[in-house]
PyMOL Python script that loads the backbone (N, CA, C, O; Angstrom):
from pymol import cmd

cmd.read_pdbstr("""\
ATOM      1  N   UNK A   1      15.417  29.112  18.260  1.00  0.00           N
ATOM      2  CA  UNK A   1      14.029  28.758  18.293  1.00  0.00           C
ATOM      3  C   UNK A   1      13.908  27.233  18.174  1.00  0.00           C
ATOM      4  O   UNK A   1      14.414  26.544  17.288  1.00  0.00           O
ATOM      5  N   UNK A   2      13.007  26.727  19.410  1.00  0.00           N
ATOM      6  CA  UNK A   2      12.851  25.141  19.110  1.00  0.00           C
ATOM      7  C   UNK A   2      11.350  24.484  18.785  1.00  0.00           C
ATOM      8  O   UNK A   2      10.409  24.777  19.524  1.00  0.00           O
ATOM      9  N   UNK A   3      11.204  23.780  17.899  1.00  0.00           N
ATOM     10  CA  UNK A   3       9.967  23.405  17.074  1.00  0.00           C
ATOM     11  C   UNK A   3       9.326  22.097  17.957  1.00  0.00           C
ATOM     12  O   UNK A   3      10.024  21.103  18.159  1.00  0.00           O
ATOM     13  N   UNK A   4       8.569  22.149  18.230  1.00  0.00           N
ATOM     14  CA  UNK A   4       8.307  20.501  19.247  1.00  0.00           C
ATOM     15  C   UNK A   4       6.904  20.120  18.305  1.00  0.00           C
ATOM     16  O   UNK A   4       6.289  20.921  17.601  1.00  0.00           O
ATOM     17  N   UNK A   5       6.587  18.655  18.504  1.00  0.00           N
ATOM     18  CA  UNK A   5       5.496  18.176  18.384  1.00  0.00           C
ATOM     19  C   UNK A   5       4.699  17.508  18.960  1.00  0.00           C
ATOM     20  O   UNK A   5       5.072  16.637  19.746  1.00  0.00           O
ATOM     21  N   UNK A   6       3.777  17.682  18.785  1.00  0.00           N
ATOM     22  CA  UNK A   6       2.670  16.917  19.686  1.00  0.00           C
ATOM     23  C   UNK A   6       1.773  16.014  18.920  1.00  0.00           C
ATOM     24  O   UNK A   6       1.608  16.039  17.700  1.00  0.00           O
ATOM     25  N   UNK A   7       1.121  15.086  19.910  1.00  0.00           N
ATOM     26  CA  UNK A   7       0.499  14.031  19.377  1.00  0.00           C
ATOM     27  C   UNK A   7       1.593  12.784  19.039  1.00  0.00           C
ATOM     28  O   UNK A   7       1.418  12.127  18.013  1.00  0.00           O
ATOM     29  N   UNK A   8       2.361  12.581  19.647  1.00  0.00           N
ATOM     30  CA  UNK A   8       3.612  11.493  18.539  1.00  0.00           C
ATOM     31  C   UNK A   8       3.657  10.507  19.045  1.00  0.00           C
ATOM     32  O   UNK A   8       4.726   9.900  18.979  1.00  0.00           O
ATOM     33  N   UNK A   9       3.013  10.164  19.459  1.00  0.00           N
ATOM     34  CA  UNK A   9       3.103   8.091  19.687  1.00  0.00           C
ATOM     35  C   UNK A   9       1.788   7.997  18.202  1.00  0.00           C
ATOM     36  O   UNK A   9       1.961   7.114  17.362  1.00  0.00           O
ATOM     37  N   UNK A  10       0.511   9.023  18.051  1.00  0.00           N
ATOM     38  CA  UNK A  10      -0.354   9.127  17.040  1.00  0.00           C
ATOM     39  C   UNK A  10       0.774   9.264  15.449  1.00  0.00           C
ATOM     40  O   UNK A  10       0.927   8.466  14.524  1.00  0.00           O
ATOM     41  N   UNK A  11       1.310  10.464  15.674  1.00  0.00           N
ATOM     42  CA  UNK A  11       2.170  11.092  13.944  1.00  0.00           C
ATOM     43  C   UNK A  11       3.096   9.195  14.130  1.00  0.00           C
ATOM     44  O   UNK A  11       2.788   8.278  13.370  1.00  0.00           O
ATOM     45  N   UNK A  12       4.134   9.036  15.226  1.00  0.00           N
ATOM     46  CA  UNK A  12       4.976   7.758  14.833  1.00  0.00           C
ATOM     47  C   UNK A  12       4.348   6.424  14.185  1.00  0.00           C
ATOM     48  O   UNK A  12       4.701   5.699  13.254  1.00  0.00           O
ATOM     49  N   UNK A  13       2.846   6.413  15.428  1.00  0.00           N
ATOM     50  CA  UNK A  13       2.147   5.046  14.673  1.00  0.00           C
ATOM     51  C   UNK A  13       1.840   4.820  12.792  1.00  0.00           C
ATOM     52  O   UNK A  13       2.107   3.953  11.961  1.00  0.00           O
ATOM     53  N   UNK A  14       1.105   6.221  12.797  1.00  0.00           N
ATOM     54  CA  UNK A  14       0.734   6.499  11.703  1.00  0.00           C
ATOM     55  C   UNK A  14       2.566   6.273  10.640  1.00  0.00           C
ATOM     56  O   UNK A  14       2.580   6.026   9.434  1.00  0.00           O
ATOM     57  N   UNK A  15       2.907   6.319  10.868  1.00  0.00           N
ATOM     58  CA  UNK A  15       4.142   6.794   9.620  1.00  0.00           C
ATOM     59  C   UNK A  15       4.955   5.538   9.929  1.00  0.00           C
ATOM     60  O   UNK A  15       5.974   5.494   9.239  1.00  0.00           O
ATOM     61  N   UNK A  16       4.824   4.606  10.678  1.00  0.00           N
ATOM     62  CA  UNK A  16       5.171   3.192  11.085  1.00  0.00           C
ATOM     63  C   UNK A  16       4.226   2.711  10.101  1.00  0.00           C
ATOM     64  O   UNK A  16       4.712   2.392   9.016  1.00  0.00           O
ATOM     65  N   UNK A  17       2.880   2.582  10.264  1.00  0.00           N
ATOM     66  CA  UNK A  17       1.776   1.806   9.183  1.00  0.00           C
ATOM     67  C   UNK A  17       2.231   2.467   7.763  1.00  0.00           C
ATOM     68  O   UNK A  17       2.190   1.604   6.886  1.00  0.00           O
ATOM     69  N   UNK A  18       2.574   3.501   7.365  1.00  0.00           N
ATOM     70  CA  UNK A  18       2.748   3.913   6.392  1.00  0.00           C
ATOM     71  C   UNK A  18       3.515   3.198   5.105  1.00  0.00           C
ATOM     72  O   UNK A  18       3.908   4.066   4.325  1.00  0.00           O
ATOM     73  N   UNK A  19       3.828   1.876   4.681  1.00  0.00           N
ATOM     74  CA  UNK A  19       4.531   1.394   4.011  1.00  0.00           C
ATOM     75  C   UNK A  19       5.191   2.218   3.198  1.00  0.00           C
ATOM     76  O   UNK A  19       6.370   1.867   3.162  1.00  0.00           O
ATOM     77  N   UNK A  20       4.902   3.526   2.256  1.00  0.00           N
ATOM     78  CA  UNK A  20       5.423   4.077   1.506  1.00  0.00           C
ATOM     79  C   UNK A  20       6.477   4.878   2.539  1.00  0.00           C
ATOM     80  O   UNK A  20       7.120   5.722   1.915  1.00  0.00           O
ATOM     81  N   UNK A  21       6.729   4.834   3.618  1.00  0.00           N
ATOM     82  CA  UNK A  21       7.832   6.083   4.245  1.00  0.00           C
ATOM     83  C   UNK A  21       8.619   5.287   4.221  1.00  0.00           C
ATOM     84  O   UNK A  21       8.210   4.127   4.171  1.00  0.00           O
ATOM     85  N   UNK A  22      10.459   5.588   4.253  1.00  0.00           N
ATOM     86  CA  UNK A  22      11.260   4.839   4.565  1.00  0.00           C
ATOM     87  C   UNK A  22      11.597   5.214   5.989  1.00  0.00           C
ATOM     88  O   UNK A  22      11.121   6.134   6.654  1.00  0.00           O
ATOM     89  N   UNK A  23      12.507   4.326   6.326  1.00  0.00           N
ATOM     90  CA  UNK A  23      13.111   4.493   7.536  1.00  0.00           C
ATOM     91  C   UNK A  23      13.477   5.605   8.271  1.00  0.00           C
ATOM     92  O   UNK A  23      13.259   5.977   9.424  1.00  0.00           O
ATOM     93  N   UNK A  24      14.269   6.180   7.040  1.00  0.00           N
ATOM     94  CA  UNK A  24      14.819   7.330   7.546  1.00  0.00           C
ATOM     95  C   UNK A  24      13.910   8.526   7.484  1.00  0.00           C
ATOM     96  O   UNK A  24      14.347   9.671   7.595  1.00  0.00           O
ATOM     97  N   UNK A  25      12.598   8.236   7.300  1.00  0.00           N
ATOM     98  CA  UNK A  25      11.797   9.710   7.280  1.00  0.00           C
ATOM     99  C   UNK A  25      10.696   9.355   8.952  1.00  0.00           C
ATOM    100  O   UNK A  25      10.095  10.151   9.674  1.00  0.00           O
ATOM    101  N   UNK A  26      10.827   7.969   9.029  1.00  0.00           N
ATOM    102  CA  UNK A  26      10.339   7.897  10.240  1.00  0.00           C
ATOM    103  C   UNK A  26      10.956   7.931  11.979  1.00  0.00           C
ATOM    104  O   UNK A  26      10.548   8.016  13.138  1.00  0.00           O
ATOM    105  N   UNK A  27      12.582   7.759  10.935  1.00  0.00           N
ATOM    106  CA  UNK A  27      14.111   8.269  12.221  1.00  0.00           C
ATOM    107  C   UNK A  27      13.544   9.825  12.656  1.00  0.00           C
ATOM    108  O   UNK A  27      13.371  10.210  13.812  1.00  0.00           O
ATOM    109  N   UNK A  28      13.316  10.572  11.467  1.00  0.00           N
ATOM    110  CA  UNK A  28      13.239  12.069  11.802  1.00  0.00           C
ATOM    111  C   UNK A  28      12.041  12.175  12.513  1.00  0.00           C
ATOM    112  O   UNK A  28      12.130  13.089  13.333  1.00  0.00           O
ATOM    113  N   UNK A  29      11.141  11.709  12.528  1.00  0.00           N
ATOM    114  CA  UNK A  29       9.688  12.010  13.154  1.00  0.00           C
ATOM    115  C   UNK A  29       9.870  11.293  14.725  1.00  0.00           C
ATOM    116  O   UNK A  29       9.265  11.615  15.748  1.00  0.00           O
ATOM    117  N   UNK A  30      10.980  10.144  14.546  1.00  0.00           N
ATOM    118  CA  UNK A  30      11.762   9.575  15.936  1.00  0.00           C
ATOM    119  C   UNK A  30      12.423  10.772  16.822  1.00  0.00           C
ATOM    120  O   UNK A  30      12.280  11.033  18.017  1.00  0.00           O
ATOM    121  N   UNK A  31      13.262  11.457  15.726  1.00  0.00           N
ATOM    122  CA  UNK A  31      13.605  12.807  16.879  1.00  0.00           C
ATOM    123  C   UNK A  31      12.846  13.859  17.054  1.00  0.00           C
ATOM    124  O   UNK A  31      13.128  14.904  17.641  1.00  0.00           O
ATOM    125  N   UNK A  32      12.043  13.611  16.620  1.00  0.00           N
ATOM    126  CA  UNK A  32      11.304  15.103  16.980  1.00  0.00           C
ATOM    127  C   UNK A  32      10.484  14.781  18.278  1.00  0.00           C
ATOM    128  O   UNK A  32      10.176  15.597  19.146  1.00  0.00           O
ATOM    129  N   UNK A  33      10.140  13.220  18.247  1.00  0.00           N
ATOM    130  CA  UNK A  33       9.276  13.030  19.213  1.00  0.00           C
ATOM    131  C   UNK A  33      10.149  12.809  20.811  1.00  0.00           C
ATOM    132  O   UNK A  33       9.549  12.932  21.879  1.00  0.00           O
ATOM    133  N   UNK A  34      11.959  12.398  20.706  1.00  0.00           N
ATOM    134  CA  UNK A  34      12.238  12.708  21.846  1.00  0.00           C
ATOM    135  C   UNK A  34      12.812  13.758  22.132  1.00  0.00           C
ATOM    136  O   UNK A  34      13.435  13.726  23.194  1.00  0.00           O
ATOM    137  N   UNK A  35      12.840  15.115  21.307  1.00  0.00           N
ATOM    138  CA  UNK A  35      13.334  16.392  21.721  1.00  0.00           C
ATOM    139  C   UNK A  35      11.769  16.792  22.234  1.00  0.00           C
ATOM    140  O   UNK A  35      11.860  17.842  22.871  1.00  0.00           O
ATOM    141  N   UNK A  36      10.584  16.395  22.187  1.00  0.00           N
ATOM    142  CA  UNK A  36       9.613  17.173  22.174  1.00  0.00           C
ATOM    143  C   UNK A  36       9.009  16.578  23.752  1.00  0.00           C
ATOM    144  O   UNK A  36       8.329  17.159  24.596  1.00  0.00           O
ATOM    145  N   UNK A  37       9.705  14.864  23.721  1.00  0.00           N
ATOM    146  CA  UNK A  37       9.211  14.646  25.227  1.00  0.00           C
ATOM    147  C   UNK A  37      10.219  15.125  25.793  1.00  0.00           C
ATOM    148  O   UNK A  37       9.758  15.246  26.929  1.00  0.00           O
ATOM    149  N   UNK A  38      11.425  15.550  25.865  1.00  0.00           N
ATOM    150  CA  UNK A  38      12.645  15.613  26.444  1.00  0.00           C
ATOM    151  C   UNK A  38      12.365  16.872  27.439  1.00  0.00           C
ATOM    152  O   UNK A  38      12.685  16.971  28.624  1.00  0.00           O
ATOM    153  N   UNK A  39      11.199  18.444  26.049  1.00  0.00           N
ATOM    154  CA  UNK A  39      10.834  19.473  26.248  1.00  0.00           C
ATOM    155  C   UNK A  39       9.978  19.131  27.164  1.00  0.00           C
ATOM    156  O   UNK A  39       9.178  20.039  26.941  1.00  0.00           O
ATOM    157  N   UNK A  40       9.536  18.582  27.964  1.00  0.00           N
ATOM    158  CA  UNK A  40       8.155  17.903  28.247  1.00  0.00           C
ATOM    159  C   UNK A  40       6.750  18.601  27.559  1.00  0.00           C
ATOM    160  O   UNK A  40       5.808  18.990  28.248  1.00  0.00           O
ATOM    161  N   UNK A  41       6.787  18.669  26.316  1.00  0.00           N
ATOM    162  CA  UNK A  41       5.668  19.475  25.559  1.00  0.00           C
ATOM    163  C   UNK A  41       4.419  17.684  25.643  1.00  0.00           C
ATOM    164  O   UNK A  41       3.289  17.560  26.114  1.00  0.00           O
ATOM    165  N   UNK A  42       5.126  16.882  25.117  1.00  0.00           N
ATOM    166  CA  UNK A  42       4.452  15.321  24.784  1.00  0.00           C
ATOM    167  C   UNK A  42       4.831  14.567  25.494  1.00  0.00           C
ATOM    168  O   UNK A  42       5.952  14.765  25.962  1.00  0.00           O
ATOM    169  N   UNK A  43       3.906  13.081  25.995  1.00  0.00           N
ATOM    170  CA  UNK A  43       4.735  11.880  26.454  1.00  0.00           C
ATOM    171  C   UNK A  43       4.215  11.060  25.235  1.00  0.00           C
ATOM    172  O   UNK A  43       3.222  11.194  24.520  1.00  0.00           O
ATOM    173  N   UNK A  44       5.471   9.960  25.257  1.00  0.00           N
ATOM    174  CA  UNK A  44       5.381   9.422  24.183  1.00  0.00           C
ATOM    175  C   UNK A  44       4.782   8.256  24.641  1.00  0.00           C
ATOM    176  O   UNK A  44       4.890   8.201  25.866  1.00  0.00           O
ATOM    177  N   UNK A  45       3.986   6.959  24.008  1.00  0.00           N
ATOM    178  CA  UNK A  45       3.707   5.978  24.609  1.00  0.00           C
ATOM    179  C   UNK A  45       4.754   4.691  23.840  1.00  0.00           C
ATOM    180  O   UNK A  45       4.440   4.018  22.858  1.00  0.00           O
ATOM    181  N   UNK A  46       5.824   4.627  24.489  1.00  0.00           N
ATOM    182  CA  UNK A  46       6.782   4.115  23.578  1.00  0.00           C
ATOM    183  C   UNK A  46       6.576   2.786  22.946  1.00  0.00           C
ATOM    184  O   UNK A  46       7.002   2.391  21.860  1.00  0.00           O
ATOM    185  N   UNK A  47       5.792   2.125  23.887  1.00  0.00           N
ATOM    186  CA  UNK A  47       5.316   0.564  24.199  1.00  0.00           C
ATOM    187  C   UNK A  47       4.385   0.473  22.565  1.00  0.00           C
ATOM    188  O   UNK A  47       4.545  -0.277  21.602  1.00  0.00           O
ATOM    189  N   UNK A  48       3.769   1.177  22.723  1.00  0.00           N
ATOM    190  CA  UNK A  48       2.945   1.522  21.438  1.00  0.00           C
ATOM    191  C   UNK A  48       3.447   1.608  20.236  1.00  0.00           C
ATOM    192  O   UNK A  48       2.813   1.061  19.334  1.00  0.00           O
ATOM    193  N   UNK A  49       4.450   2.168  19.978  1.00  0.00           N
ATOM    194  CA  UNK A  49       5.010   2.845  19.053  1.00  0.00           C
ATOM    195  C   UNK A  49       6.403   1.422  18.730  1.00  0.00           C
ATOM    196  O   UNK A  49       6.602   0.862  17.651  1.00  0.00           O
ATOM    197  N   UNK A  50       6.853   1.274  19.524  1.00  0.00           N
ATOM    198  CA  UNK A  50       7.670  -0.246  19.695  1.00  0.00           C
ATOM    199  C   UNK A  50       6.841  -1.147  18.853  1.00  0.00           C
ATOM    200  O   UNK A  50       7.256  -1.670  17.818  1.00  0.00           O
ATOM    201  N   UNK A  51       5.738  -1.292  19.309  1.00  0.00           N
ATOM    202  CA  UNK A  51       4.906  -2.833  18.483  1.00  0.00           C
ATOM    203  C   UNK A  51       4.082  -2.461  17.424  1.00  0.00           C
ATOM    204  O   UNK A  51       3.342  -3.305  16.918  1.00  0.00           O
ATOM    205  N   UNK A  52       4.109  -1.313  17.020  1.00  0.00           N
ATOM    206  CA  UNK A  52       3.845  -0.819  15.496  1.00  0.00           C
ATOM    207  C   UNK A  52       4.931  -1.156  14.807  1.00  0.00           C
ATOM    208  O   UNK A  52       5.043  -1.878  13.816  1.00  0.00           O
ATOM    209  N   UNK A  53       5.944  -0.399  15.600  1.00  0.00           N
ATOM    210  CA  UNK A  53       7.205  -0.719  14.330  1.00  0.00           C
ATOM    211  C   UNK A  53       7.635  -2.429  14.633  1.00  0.00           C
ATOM    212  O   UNK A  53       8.305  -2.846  13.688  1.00  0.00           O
ATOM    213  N   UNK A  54       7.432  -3.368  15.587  1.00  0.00           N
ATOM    214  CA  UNK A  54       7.665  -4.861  15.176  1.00  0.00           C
ATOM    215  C   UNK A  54       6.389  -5.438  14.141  1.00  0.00           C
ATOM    216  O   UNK A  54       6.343  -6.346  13.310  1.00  0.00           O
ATOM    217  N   UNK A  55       5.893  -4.939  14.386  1.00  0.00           N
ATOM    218  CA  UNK A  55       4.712  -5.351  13.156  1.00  0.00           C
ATOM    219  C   UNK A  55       5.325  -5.277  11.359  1.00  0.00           C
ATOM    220  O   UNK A  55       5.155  -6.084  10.446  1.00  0.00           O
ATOM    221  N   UNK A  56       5.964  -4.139  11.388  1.00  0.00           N
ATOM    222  CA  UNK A  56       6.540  -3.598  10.271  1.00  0.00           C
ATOM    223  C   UNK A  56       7.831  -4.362  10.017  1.00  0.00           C
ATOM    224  O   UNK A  56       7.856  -5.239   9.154  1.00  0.00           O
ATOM    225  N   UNK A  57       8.763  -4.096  10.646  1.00  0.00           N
ATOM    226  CA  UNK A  57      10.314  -4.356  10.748  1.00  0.00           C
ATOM    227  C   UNK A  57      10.549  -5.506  11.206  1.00  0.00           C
ATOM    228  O   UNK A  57       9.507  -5.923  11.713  1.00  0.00           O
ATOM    229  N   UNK A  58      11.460  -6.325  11.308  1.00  0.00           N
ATOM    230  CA  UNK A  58      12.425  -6.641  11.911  1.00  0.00           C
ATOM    231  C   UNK A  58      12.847  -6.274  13.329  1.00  0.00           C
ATOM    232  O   UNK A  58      12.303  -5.255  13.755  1.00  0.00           O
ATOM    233  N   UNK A  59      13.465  -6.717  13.928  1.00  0.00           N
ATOM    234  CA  UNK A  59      14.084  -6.068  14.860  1.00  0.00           C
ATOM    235  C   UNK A  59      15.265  -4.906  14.614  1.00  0.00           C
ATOM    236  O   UNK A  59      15.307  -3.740  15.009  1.00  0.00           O
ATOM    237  N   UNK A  60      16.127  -5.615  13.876  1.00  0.00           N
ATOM    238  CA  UNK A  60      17.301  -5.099  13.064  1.00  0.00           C
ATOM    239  C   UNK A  60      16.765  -3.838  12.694  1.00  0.00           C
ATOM    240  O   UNK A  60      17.338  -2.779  12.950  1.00  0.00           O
ATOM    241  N   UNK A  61      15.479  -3.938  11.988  1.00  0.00           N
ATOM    242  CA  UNK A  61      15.270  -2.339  11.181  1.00  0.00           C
ATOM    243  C   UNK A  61      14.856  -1.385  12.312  1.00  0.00           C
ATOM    244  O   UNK A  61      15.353  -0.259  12.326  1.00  0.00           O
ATOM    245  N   UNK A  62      13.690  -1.878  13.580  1.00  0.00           N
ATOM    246  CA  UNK A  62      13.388  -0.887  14.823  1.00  0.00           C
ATOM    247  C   UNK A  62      14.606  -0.507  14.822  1.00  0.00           C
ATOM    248  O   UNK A  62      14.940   0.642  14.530  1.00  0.00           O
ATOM    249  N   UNK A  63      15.429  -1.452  15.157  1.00  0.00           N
ATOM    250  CA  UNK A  63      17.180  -0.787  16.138  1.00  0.00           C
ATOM    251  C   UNK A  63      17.406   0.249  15.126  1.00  0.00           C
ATOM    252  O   UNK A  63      17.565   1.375  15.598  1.00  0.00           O
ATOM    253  N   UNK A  64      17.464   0.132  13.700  1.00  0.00           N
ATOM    254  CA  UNK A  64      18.097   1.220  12.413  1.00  0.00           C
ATOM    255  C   UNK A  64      17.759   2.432  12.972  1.00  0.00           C
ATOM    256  O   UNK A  64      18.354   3.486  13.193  1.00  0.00           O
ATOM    257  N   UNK A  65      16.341   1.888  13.190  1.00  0.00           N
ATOM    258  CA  UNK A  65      15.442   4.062  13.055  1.00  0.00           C
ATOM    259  C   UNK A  65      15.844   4.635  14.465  1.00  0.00           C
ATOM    260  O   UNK A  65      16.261   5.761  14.736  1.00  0.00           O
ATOM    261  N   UNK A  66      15.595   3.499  15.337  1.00  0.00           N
ATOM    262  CA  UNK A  66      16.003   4.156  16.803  1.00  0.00           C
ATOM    263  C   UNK A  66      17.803   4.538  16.797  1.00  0.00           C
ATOM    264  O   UNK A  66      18.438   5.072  17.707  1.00  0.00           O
ATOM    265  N   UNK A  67      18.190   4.175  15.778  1.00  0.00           N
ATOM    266  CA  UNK A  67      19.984   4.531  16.253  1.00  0.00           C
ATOM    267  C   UNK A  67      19.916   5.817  14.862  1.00  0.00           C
ATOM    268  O   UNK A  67      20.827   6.644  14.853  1.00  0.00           O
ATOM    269  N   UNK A  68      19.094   5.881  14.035  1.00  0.00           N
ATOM    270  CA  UNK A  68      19.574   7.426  12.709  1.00  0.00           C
ATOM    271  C   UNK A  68      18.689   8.362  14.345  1.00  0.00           C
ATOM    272  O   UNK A  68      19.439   9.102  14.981  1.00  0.00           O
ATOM    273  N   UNK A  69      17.337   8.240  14.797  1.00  0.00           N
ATOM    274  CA  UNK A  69      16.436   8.849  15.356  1.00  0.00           C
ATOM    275  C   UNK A  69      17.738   9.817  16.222  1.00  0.00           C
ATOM    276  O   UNK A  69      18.207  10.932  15.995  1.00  0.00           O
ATOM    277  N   UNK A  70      18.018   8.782  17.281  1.00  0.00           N
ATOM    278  CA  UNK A  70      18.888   9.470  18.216  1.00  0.00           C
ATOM    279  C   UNK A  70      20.154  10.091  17.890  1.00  0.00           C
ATOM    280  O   UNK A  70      20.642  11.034  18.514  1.00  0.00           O
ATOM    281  N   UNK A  71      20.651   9.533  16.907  1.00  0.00           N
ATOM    282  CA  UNK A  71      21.831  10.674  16.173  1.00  0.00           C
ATOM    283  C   UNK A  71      21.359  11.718  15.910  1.00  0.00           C
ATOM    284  O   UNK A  71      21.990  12.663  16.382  1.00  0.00           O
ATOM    285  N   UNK A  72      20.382  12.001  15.271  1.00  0.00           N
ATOM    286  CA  UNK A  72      19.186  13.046  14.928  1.00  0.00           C
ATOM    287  C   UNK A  72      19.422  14.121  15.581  1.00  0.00           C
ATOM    288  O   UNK A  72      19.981  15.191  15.340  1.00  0.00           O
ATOM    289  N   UNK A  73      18.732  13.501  16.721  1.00  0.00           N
ATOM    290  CA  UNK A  73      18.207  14.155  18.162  1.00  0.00           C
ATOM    291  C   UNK A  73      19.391  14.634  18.806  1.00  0.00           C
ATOM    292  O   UNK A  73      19.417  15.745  19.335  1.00  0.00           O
ATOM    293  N   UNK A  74      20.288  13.927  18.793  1.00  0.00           N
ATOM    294  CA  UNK A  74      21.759  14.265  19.591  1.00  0.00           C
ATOM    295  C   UNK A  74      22.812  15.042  18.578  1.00  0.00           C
ATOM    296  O   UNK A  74      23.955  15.442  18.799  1.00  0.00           O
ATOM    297  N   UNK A  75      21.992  15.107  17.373  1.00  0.00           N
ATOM    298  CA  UNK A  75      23.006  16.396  16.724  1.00  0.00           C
ATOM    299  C   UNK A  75      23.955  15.877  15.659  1.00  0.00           C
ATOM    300  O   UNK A  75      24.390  16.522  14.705  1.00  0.00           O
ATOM    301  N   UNK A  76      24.246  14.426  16.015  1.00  0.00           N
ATOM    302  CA  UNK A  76      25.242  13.955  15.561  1.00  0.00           C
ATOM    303  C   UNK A  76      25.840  13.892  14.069  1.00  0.00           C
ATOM    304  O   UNK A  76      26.936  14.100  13.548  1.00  0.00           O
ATOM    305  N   UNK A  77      24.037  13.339  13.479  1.00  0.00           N
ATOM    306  CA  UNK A  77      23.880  13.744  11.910  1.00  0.00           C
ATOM    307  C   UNK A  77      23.007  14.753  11.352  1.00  0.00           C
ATOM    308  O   UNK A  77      21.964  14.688  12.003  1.00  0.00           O
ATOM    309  N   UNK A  78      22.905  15.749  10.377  1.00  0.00           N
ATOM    310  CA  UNK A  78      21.624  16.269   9.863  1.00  0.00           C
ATOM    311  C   UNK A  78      20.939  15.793   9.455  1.00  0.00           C
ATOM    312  O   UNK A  78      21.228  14.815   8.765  1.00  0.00           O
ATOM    313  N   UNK A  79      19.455  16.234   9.649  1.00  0.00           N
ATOM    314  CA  UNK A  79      18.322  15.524   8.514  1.00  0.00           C
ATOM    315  C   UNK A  79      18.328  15.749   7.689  1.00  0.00           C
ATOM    316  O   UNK A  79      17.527  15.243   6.904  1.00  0.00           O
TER     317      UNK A  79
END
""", "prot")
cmd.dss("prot")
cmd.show_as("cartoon", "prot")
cmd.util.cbc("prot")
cmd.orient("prot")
């Protein structure tokens, strides 16, 4: 059974502004949102979601969430 979400350039922005989330809770909301466009259930608006998180981060830290996100997504690590 596969769980998808919708709305996620909205759930990512939101949890990007979120100062209290760390990284790694916004990696996981990272994979859900490309198993869910992958499903084509959502499109993501990445552009969007990119300059939320430079607002927040660093560059260094975007690259963090986008490299736990896609391990995520690709199985590599558990959440």
């Amino acid at each position: 059974m596969a769980i998808y979400m919708t709305c996620c350039t909205f759930v990512l922005v939101n949890e990007i502004e979120n100062l209290r989330l760390p990284q790694k809770d916004v990696a996981l909301t990272f994979a859900a949102a490309l198993r869910s466009e992958a499903a084509g259930v959502d499109k993501v608006d990445w552009a969007k979601v990119g300059e939320a998180a430079m607002r927040r981060w660093k560059p260094s830290g975007w690259l963090r969430v986008k490299r736990i996100g896609w391990a995520i997504a690709d199985g590599k690590i558990k959440p």
